[in-house]
Structure formats: structure tokens, C-alpha cells
LOBATOR-899388 format. One record per residue: x, y, z of N, C-alpha, C, O in turn. Coordinates in steps of 0.001 Angstrom, whole numbers, padded with zeros to 6 digits, always signed. Atoms other than C-alpha are relative to their C-alpha. Layout:
N
XYZXYZXYZXYZ...
//
This chain:
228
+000310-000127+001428+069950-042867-101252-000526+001391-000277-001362+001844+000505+000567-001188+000259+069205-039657-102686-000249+000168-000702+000333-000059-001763+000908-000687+000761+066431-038007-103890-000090-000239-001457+001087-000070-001778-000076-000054+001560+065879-038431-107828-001021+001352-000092-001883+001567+000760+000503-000912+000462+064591-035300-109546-000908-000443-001231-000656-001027-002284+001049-000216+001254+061430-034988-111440-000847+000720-000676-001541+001410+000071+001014-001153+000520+059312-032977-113877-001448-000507-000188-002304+000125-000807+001234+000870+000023+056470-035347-113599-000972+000092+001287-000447-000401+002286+001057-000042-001088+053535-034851-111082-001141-001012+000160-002147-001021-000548+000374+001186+000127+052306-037984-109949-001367-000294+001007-001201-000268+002226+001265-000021-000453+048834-038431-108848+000298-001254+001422+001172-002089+001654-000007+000282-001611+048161-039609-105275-002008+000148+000784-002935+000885+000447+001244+000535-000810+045003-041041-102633+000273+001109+000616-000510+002023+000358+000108-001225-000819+046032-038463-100450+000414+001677-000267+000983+002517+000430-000005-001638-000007+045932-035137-101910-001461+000717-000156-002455+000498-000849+000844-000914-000302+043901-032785-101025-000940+000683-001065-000653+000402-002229+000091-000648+001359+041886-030675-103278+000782+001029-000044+001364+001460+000951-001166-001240+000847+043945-027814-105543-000224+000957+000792+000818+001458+001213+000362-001148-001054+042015-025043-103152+000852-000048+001345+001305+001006+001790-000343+000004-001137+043444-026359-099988+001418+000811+000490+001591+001197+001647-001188-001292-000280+046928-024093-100209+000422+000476-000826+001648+000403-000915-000683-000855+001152+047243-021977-103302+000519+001223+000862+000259+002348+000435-000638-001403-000883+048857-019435-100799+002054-000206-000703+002912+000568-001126-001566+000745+000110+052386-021686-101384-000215-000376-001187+000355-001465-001255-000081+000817+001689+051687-022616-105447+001715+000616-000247+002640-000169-000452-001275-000224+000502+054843-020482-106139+001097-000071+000406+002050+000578-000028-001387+001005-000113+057359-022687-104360+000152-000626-001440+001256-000600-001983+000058+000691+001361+056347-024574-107796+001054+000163-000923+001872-000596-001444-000540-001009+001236+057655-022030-110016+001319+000269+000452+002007+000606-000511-001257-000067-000197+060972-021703-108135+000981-001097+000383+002185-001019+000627-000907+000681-000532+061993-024573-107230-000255-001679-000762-001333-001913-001307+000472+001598+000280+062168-028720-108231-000327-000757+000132+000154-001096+001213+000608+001261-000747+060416-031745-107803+000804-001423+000009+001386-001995-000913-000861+000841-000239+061933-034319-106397-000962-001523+000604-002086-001323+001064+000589+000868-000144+060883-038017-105704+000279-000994+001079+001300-001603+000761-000486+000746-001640+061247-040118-102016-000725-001162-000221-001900-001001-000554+000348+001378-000125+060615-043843-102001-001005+000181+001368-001191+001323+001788+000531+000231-001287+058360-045195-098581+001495-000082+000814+002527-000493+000285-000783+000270-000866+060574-045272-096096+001935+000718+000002+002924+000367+000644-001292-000626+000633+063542-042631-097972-000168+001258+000958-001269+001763+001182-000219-001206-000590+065117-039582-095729+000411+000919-000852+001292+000958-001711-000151-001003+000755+064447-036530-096728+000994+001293+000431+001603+001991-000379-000884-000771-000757+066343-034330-094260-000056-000355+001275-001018-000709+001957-000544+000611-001617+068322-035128-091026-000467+001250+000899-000744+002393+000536+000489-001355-001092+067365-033061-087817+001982+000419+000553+002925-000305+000873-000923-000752-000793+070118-030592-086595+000818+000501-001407+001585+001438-001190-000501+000103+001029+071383-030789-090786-000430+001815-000380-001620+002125-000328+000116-001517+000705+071661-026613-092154-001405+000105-000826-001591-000492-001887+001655+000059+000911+067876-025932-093412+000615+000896-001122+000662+002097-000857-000344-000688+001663+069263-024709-097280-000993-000042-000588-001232+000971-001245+000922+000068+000813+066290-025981-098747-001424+000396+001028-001420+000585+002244+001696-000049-000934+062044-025494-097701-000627-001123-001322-000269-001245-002493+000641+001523+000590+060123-028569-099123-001794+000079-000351-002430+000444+000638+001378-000039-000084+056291-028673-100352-000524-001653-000656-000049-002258-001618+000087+000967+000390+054600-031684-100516-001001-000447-000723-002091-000475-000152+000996+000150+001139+052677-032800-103955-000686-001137+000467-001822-001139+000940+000785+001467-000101+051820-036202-103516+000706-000926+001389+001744-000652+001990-000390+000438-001199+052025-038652-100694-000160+000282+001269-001243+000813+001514+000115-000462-001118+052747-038149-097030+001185-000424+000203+001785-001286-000439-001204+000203-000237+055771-037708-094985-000230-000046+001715-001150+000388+002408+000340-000299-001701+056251-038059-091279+001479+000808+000644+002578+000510+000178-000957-000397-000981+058552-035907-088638+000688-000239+000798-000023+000030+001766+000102+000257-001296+060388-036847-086001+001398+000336+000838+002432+000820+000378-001387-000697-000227+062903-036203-083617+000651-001018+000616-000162-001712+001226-000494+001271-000617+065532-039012-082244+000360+000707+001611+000833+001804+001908-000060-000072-001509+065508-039369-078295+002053-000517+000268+002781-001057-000564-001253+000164-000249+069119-039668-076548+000744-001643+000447+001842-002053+000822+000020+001612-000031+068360-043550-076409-000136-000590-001236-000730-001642-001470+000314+000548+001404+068642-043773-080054-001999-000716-000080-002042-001929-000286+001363+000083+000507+064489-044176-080557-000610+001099-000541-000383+002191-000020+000991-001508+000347+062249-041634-082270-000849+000304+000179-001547-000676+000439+001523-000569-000208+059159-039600-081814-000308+000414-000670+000262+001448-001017+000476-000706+000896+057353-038900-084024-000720+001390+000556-001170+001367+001701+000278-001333-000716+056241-034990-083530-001992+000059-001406-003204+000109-001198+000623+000097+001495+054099-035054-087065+000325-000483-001068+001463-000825-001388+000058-000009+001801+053326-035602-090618-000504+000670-000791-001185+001518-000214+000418-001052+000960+052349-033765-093667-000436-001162-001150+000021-002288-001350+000643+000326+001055+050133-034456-096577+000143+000911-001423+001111+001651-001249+000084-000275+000936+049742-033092-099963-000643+001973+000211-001662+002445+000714+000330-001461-000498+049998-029016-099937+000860+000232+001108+001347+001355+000979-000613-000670-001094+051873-028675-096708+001487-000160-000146+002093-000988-000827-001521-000264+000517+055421-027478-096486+000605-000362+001982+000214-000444+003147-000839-000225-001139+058344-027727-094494+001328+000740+000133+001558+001274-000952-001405-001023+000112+061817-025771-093800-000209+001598-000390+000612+002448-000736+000181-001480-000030+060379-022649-094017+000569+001064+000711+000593+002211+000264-000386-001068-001050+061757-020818-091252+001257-000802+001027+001110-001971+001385-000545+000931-000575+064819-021693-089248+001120+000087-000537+001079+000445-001714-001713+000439+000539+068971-022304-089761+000011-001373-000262+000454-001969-001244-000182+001803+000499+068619-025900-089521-001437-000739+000281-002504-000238+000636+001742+000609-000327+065707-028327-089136+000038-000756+001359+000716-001583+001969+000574+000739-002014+064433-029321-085682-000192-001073+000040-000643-001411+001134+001111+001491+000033+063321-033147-086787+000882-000396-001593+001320+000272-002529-000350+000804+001124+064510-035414-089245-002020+000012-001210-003059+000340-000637+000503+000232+001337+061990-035869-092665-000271-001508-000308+000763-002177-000312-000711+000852+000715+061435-038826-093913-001406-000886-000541-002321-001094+000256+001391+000194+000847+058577-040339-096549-000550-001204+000628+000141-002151+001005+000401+001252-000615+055860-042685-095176-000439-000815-001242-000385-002044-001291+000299+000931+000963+054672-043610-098401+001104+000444-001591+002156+001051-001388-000776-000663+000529+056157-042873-101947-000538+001403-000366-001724+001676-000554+000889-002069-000037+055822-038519-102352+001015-000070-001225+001829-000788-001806-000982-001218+000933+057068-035851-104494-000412+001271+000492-001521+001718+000786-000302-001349-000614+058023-032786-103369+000500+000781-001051+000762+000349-002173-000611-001672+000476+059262-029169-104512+000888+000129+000530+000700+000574+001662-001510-000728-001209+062645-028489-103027+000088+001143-000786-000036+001111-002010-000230-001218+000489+063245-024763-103429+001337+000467+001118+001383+000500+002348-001456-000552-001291+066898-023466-101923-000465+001900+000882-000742+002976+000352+000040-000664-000615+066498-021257-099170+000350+001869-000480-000017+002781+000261-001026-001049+000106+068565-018105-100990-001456+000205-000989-001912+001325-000757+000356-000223+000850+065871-018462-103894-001754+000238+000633-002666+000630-000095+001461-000276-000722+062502-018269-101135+000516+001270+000338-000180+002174-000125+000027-001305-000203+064384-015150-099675-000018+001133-001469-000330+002323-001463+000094-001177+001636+064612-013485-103682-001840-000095-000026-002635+000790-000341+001879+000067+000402+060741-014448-103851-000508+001141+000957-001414+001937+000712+000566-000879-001405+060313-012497-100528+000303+001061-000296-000376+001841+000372-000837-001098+000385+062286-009690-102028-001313+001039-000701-001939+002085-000526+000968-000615+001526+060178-009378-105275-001557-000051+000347-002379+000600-000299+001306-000501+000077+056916-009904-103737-000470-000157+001571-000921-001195+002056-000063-000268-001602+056725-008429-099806-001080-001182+000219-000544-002149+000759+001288+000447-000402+053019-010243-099447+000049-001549+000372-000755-002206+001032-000323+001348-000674+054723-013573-099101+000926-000067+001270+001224-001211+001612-000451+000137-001525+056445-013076-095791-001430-000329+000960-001799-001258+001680+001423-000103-000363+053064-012055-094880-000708-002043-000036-000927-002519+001078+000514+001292+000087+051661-016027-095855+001202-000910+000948+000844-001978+001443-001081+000914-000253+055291-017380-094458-000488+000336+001742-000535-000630+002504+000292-000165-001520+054239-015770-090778-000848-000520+000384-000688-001172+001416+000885+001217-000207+050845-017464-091000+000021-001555+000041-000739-002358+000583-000003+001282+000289+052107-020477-092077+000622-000818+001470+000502-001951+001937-001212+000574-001387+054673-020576-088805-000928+000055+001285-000800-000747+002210+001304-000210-000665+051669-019484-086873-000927-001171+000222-001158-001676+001321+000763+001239+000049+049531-022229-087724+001018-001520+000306+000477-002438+000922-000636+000906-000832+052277-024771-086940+000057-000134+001386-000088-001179+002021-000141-000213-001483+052746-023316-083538-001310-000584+000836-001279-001258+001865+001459+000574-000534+049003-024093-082790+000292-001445-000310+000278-002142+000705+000111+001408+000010+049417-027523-084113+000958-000537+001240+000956-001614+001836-001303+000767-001187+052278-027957-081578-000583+000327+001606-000345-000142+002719+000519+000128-001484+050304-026712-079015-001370-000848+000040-001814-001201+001133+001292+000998-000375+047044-028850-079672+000705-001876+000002+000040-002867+000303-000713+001225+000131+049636-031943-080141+000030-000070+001791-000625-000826+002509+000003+000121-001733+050399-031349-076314-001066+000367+000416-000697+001249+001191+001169-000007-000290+047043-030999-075543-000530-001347-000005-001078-001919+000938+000793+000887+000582+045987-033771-077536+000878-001536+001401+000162-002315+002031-000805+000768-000378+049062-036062-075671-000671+000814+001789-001871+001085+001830+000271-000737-001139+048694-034320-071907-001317-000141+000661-001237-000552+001818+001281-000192-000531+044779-034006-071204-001129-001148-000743-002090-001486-000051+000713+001044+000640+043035-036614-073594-000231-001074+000003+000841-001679-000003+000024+001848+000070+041810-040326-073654+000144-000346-001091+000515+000232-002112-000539+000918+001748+042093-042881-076203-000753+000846-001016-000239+001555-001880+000675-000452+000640+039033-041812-077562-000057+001033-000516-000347+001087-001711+000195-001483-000076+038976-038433-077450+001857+000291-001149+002112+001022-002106-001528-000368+001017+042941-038468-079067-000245-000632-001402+000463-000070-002237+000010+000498+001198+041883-040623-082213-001306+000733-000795-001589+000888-001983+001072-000924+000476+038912-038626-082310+000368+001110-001161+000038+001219-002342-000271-000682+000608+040707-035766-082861+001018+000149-000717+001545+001254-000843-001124+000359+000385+043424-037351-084716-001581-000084-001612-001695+000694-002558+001007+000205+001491+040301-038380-087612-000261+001578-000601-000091+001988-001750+000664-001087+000710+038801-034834-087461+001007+000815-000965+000754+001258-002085-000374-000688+001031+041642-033231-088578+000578-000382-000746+000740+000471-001619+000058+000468+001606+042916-035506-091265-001581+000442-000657-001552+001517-001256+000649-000457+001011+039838-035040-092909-000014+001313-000374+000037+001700-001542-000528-001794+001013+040251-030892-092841+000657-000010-000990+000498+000368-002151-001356-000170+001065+043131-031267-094261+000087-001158-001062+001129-001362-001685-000179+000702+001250+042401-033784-096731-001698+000372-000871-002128-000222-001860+000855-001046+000741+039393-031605-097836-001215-000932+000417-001732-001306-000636+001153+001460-000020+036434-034465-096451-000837+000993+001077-000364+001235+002187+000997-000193-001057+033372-032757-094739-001480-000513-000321-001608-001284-001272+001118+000381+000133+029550-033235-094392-000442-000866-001277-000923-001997-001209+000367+000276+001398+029015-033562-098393+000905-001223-000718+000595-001853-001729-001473+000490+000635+032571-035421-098947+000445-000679+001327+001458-000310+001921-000250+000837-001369+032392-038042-095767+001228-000789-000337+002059-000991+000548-001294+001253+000128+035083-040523-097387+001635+000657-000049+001944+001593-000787-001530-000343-000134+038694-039850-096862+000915-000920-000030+000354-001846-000616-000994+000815+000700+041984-042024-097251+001133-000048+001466+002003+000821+001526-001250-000451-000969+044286-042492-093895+001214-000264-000911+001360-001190-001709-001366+000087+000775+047916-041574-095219+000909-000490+000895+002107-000282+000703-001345+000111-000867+049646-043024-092158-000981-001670+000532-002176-001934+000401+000050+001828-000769+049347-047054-090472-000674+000282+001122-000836+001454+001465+000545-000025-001363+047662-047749-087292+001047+000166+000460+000913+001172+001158-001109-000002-000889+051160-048037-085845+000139+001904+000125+000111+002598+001142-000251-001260-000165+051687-044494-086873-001002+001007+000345-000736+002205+000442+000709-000380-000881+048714-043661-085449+000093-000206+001517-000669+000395+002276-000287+000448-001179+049746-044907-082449+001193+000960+000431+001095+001608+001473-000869-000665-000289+053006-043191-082588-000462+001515+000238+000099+002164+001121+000502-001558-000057+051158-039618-082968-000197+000249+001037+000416+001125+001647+000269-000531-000794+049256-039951-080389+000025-000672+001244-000973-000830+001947-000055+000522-000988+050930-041697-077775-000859-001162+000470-001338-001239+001602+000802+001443-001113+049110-045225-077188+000805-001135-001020+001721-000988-001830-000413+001153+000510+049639-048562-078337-000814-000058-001516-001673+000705-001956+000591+000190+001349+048722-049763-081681-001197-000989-000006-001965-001052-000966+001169+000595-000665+046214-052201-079791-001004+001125+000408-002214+001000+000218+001083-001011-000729+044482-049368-078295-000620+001269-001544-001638+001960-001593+000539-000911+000890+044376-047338-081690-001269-000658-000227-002386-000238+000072+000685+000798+000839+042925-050524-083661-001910-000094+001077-003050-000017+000620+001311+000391-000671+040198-051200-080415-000758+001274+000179-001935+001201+000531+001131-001456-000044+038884-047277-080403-000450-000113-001694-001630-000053-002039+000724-000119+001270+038772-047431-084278-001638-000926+000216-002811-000567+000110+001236+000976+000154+036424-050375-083943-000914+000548+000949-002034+000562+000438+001116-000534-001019+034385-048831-080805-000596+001926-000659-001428+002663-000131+000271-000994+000372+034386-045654-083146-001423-000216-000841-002541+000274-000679+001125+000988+001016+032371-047809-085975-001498-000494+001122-002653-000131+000900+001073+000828-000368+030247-050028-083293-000765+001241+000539-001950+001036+000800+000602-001454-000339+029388-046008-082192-000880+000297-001042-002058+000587-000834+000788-000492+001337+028180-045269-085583+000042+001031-000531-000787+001570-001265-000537-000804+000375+030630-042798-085827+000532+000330-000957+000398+001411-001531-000890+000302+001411+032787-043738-088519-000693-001640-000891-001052-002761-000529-000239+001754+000797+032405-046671-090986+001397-000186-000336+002003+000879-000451-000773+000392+000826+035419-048544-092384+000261-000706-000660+001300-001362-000592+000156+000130+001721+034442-049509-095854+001853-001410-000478+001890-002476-001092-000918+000565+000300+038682-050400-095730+000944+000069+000958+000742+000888+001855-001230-000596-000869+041821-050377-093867+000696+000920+000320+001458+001162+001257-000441-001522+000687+042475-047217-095496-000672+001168+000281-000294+002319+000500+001056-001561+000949+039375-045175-096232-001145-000200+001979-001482-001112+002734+000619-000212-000865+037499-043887-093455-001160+000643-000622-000959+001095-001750+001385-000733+000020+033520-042346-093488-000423+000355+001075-000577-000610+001823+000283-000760-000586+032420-039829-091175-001568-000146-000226-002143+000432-001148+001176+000363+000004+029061-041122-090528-001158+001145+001065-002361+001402+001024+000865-001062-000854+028200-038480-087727+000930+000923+000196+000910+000987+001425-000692-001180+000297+030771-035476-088242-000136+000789+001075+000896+001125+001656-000045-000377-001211+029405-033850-085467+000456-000063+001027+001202+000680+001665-000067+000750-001152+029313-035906-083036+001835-000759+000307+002226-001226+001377-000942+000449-000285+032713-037036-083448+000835+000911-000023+002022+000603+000080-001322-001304+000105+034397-033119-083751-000501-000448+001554+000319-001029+002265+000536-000369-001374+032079-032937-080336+001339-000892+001086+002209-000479+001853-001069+001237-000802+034151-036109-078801+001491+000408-000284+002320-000110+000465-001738-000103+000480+037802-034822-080452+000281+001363+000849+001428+001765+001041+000208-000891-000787+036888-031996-078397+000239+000393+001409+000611+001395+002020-000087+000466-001050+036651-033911-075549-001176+000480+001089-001186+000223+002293+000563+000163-001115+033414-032428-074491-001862-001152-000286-003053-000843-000241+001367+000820+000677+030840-035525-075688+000054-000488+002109-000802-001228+002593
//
């Protein structure tokens, strides 16, 4: 099914605040918003990257299919973060976990932006930059970590990135226990029994199924850290 186009910007649990990437606002201005059901593909992996994608509302997840027909998930994205930026084709299939809206901007019309204003290559190298780190703390996180220590630091940085610190403890998970599970390599038994040993810690509360509270912020970067 594809995409419907919209001029409507549709409010969402998981966006971030407006500060968190005005670096990328003027994908906005060049390009359209478009609307993905739960469970709608947004782009196939190995498919010509024409377009780069920013995502308004919602969350989307990544992944790449194994040669046994199953997938892995690699990541997901929240509200503010982009994708297809860099690249001939896309490395990972797309595809919405809940319902989003996005910016599609065609590839020909990000290189005219780059043209007319040099200082965004400049943000496009950081941006590829800061992925690369995520891909190397992902194998970190998978490779050297326990349960604990991987959901740990699976909480801390949803909340960065969904703008939640000391002052602003409550936050919103945008992805399932399962797909917590899928991130970071365990079972979906083993997510659900660290969440709860996170709480009987007095680390987190959970208020909901959803909404998480960062009850000791510290103490739980310290543990995502891996050196509590």
C-alpha cells in the first residue's frame, strides 16, 4: 500500500521537543509529508535511495532480512530523526511501528539545498557520524553486555532522545517489549523480568505499559554503562 500524502501535522506521544533537531527543519520546506499506517513499508533494503525521509510523528523501525527469510532489526527512529541521507540505495528495509508522518524529500532536491547553502553538508557529515557511533555502541551494547546492563542502556537513551532528564523523568516507550527484545538481542521474557527488577531496584517506575519514570537517572546511566 502506498504512502498517502499529507499537509497536516499530526500530533504524537513520542515526539520529542521542537529543540531536539532544528539542524534538519529544512527537509520541511523542500520536501512532503507523507503518512504510514503501524505496520506500512516505507522503503525496501537494496531499493535505489531517491528519496531521504524525516520523521514528524511516530516511530519507525529498521531492519535488515537474514538469508533465512527472518529479520533483524538493526534500529528505530523517533520524531526528528532522518533517514536516506547518504548512500545509492538503502542498507535496511523501513517500515512504521506505529502510525508516523514523515517528510520525503527526493534526493536531486537535498543535493540543490547543498548547492545553495554549503553549511548543510557540514550537518549531513555529523549526522552520518553520529549514526556510525550508534552502530558501534549497538555492537557493544549486543557483544559485551548483560540483560541488565543492555535495557539499561536501551532506557537511557530513549529518554535523550525523547528529550526526558532529571526535571522531565516521564517518557513514552515508542516500541513493544518484543521490540525491545529484538534490539537488543534477548527474549521478550528476559526484557519484561529486567523491566520489573529495574522498578523492584527503584530505578524506574512504571506508572504504564508505555510510560516509563527515571526514578534514579544516575544510577541507571551508571548501570547502562555497565560499570554499577
Amino acid at each position: 500500500m502506498a504512502l498517502s500524502q499529507s499537509a497536516v501535522r499530526a500530533p504524537s506521544s513520542f515526539s520529542p521537543p521542537a529543540e531536539r533537531a532544528p539542524e534538519l527543519d529544512w527537509l520541511v520546506g523542500i520536501g512532503i509529508a507523507v503518512q504510514a499506517t503501524p505496520g506500512q513499508t516505507i522503503v525496501l533494503e537494496d531499493e535505489p535511495c531517491t528519496h531521504c525521509y524525516r520523521v514528524l510523528t511516530g516511530a519507525v523501525r529498521l531492519y535488515k532480512s537474514t538469508v533465512d527469510g527472518r529479520r533483524q532489526l538493526i534500529d528505530f527512529l523517533i520524531a526528528g530523526e532522518c533517514f536516506g541521507l547518504i548512500g545509492t540505495r538503502y542498507t535496511y528495509s523501513v517500515e512504521a511501528i506505529t502510525g508516523a508522518t514523515l517528510v520525503r524529500a527526493s534526493r536531486a532536491a537535498l543535493a540543490a539545498a547543498v548547492r545553495e547553502q554549503p553549511a548543510i553538508a557540514e550537518r549531513l557529515i555529523e549526522r552520518a557520524a553520529a549514526e556510525l557511533a550508534r552502530a558501534h555502541e549497538q555492537m557493544l551494547l549486543l557483544g559485551r553486555k548483560n540483560a541488565q546492563e543492555r535495557v539499561a542502556a536501551l532506557l537511557v537513551d530513549l529518554a535523550s532522545r525523547l528529550g526526558a532528564d532529571a526535571l522531565r523523568p516521564t517518557f513514552r516507550l515508542p516500541i513493544s517489549r518484543q521490540e525491545m527484545a529484538d534490539q537488543l538481542g534477548l527474549t521478550v521474557e528476559t526484557v519484561s523480568r529486567t523491566m520489573t527488577r529495574l522498578r523492584q531496584d527503584g530505578l524506574i517506575a512504571l506508572p504504564t505499559s508505555h510510560d516509563v519514570v527515571m526514578r534514579r537517572p544516575t544510577e541507571l546511566a551508571t548501570l547502562a554503562e555497565g560499570a554499577a
